[in-house]
C-alpha positions as CSV (number, residue, x, y, z in Angstrom):
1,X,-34.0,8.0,-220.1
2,X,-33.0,4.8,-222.0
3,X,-34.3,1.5,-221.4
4,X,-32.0,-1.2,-221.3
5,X,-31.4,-3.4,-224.0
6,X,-32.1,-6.5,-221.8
7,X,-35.3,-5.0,-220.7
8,X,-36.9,-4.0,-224.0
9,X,-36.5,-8.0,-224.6
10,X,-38.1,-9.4,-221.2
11,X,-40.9,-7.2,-222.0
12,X,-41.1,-7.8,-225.3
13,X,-41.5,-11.5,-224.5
14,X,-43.8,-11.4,-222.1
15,X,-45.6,-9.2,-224.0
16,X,-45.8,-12.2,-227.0
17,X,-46.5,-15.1,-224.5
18,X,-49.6,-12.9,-222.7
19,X,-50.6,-12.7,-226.3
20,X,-49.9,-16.6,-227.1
21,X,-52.3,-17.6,-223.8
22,X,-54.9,-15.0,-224.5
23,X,-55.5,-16.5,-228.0
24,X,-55.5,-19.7,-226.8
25,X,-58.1,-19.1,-224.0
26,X,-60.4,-17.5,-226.4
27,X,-59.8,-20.7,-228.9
28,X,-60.3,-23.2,-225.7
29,X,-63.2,-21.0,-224.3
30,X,-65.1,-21.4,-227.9
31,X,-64.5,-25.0,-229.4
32,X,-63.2,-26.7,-226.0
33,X,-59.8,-27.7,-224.8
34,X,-59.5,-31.1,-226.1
35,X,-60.4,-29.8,-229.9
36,X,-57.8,-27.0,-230.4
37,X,-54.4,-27.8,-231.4
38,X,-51.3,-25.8,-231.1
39,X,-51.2,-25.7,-235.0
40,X,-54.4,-23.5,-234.6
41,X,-53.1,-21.4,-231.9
42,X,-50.1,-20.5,-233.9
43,X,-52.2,-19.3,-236.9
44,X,-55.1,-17.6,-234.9
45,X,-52.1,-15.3,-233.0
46,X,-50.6,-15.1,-236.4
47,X,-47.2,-16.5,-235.4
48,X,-44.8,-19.2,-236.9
49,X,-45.5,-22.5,-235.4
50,X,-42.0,-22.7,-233.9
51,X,-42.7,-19.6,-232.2
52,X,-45.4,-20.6,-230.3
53,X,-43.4,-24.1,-229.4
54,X,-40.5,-22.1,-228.7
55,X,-42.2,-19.9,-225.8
56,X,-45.2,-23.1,-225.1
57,X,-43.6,-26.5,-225.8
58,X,-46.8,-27.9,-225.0
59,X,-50.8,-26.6,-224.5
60,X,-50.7,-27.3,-220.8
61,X,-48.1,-24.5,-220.6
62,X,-50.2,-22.3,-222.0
63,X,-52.8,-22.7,-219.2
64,X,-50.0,-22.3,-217.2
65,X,-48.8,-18.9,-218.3
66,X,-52.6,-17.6,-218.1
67,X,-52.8,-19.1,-214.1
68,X,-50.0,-17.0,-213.1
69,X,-50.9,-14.0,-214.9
70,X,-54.4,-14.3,-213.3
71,X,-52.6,-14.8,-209.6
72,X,-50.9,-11.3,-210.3
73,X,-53.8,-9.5,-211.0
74,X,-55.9,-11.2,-208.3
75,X,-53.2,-10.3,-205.9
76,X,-53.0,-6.7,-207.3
77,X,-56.7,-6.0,-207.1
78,X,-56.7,-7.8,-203.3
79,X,-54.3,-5.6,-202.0
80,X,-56.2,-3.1,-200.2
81,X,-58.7,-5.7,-198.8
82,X,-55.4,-7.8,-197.7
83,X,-53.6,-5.0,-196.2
84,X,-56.9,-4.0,-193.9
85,X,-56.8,-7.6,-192.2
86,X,-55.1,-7.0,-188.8
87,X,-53.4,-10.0,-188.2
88,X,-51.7,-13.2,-190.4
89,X,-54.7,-16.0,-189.6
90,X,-57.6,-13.1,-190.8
91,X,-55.5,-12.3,-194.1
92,X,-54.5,-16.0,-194.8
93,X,-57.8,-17.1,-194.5
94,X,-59.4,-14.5,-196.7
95,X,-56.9,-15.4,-199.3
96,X,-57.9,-19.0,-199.4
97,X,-61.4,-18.2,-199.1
98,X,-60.7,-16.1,-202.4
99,X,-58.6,-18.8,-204.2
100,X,-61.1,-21.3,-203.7
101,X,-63.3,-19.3,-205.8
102,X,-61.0,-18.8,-208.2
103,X,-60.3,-22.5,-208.6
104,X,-63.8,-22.9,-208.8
105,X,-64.5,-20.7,-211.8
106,X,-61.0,-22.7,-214.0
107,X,-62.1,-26.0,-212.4
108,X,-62.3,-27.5,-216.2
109,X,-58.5,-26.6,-216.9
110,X,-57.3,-27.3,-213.4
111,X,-56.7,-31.6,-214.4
112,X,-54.7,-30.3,-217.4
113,X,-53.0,-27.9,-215.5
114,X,-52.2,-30.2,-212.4
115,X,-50.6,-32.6,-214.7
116,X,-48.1,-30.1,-216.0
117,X,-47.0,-29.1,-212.6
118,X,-46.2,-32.4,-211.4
119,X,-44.5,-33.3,-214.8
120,X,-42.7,-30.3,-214.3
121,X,-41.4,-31.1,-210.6
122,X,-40.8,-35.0,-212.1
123,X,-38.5,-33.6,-214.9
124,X,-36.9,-30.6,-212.8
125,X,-38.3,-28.5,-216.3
126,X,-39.2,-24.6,-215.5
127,X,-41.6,-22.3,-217.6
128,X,-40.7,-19.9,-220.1
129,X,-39.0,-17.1,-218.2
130,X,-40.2,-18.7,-214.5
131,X,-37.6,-19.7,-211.5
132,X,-40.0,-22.7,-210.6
133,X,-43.3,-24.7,-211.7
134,X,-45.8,-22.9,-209.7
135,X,-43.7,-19.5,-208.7
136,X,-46.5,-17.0,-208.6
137,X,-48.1,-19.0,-205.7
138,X,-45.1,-19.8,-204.1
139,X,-44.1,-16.1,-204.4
140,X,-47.1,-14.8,-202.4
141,X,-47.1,-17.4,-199.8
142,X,-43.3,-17.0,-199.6
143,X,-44.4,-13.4,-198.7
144,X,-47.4,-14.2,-196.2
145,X,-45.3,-16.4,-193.9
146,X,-42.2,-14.1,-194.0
147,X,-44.6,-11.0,-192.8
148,X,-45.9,-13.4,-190.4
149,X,-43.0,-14.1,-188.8
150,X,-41.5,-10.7,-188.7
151,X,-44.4,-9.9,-186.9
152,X,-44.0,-12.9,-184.5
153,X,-47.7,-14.9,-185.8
154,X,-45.5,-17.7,-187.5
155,X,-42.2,-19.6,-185.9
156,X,-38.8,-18.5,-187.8
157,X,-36.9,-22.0,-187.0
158,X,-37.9,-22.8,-190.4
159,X,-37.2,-20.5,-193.7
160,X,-40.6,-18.9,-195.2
161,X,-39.7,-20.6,-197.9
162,X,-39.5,-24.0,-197.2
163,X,-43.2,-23.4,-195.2
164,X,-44.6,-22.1,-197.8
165,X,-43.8,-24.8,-200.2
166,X,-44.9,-27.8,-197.6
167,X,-48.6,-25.3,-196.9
168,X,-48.6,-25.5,-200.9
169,X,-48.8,-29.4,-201.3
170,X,-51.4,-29.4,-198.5
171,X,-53.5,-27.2,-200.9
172,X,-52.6,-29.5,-203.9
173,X,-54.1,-32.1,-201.8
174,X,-56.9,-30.1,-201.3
175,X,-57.3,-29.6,-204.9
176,X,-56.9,-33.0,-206.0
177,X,-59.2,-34.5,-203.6
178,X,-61.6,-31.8,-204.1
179,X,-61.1,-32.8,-208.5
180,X,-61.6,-36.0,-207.5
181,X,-64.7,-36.0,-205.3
182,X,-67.1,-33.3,-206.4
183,X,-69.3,-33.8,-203.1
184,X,-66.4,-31.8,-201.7
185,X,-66.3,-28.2,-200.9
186,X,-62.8,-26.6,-201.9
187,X,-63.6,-23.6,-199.6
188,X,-63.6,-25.7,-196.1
189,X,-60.8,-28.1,-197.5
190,X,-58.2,-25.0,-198.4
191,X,-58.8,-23.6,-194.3
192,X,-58.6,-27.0,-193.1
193,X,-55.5,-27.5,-194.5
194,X,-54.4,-23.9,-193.3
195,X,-55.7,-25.3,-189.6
196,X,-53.4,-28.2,-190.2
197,X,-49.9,-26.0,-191.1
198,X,-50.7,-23.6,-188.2
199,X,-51.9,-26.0,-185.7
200,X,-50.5,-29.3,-186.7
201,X,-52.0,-32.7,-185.0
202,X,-50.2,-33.6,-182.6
203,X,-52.8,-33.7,-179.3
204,X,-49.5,-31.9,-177.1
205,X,-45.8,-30.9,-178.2
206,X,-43.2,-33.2,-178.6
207,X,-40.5,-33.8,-176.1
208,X,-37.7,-32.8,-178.5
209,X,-39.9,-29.8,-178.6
210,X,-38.3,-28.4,-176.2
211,X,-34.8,-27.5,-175.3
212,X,-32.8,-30.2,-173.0
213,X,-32.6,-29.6,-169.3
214,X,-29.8,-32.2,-168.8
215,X,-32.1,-34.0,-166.1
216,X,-32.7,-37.6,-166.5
217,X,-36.4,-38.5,-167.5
């Protein structure tokens, strides 16, 4: 059967910009971040230089590209251990626990790669071929919290969506803070901050909490 015209092209693409990242990483892994410039890149993945501009306008988009493509396969290869957690908190938790190390091992690109995702939030810019800054993330936790409330572990007043991008500037926090003081451990920040979206900090619920009686105080 035929592939669609359309399709042949997405892949196509992302085909060329896995190749753009992964000959970047190998430049950045052996002469350092700071020392390779995307003049280099171009010729080492044997592309015009308004190629590589044209799919990575700048290096930090690069880094980018490579994050999300490693969040895919993490996710892929954790699906099994995900799926064998019974409930939201035991999955949730292992994920973060996970992610942590991951963040761990790219901790020297993680400034560079910060700086682009606020950028592109500032400027309302996307990635090549991406709905948002940050969608893989976004994606999965999209995903979590919508399983979770299906299955009643998280409250459906609010869209999984819109909780899943507030959990994901706790975690930023977490990451900056953790960038910024290296006495910190990423691991206990990531849960606390978990702790924090499930459990809030309020010491009892608000009155407008709960639905009106039509009593007088």
């Amino acid at each position: 059967m035929s592939v669609p015209e359309k399709g042949r092209r997405e892949r196509k693409r992302e085909l060329t910009a896995s190749h753009l990242a992964a000959t970047a990483f190998r430049l950045f892994e052996s002469q350092g971040y700071d020392a390779v410039s995307m003049e280099q890149i171009a010729a080492k993945a044997d592309v015009a230089k308004a190629t590589l501009y044209n799919y990575f306008p700048v290096k930090e988009a690069l880094i980018a590209h490579r994050f999300r493509e490693d969040i895919a396969q993490g996710m892929s290869e954790r699906a099994a251990a995900l799926a064998a957690f019974k409930d939201f908190d035991s999955r949730m938790r292992y994920l973060l626990r996970e992610s942590a190390a991951w963040h761990t091992v790219q901790k020297a690109y993680l400034p560079k790669y910060l700086r682009y995702l606020t950028g592109q939030a500032r400027y309302g810019e996307n990635r090549p071929g991406d709905g948002t800054a940050d969608v893989g993330g976004l994606q999965i936790l999209t995903l979590m919290f919508a399983t979770a409330q299906r299955s009643g572990e998280v409250d459906s007043r609010r869209s999984a969506n819109e909780i899943a991008w507030s959990f994901e500037y706790l975690l930023f926090g977490a990451i900056v803070a953790w960038l910024t003081n290296p006495g910190i451990d990423l691991e206990t920040r990531f849960l606390a901050a978990f702790d924090l979206a499930m459990h809030g900090v309020a010491t009892a619920p608000r009155r407008d909490d709960f639905p009106s009686s039509g009593a007088s105080p």
